[in-house]
C-alpha positions as CSV (number, residue, x, y, z in Angstrom):
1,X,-71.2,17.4,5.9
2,X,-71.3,16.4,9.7
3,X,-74.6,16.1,11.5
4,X,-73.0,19.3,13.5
5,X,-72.3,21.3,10.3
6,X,-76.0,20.6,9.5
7,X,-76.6,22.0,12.8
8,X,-75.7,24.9,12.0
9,X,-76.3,26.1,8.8
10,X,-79.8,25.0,10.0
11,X,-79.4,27.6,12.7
12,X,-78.2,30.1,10.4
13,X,-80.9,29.8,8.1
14,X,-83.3,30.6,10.8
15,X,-81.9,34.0,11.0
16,X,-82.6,37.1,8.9
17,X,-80.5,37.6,6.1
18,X,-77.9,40.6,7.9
19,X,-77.5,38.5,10.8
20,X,-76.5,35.8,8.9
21,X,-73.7,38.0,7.0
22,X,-72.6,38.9,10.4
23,X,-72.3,35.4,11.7
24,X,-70.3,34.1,8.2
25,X,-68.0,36.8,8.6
26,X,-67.3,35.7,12.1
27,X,-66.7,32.4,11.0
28,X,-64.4,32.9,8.5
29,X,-62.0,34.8,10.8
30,X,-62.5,32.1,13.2
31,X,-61.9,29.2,10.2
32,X,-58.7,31.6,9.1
33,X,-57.5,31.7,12.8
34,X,-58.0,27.5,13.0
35,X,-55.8,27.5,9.5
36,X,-52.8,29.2,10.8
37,X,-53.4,27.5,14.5
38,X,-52.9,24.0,12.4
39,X,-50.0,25.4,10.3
40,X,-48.4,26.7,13.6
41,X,-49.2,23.2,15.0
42,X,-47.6,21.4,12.0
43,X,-44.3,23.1,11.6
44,X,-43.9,22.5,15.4
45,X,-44.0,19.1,14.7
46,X,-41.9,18.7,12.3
47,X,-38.9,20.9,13.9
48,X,-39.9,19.1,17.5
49,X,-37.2,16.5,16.8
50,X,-34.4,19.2,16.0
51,X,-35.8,21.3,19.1
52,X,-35.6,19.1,21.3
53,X,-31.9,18.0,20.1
54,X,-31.1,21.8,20.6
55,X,-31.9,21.6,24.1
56,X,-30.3,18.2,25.1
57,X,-27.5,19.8,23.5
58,X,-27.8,23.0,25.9
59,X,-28.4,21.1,28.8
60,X,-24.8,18.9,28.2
61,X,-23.0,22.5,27.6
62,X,-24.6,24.0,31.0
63,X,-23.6,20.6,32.7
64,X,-19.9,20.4,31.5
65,X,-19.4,24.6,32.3
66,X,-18.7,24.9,28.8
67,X,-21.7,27.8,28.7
68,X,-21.4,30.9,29.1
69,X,-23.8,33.8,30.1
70,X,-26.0,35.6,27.8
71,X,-24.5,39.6,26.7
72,X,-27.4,41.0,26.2
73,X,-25.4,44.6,25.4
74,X,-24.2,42.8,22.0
75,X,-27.4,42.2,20.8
């Protein structure tokens, strides 16, 4: 455990017992929300090369006219 970590649960233990329930719940949403965060992160990196392929393509289609406007009525 870090010296932060320690920290902490230091701090929580100084409070009374439904203030700490509180404060754990809050930081499990905030662990769960730090989860997905770095499983967002990670598929972005591993689709960045085929993204940013994508868009070099794009760019070459706009450049040599062969693209053509968005119909947004066909959606």
């Amino acid at each position: 455990m870090t010296k932060a970590a320690e920290t902490v649960l230091k701090m929580l233990e100084s409070l009374p017992g439904e203030v700490q329930d509180r404060v754990v719940e809050h930081l499990r949403e905030l662990i769960e929300d730090l989860r997905d965060e770095t499983k967002w992160d990670e598929l972005f990196e591993r689709q960045k090369a085929g993204l940013v392929k994508a868009a070099r393509k794009a760019r070459q289609e706009v450049g040599a006219g062969k693209a053509e406007d968005m119909d947004y009525t066909k959606l």
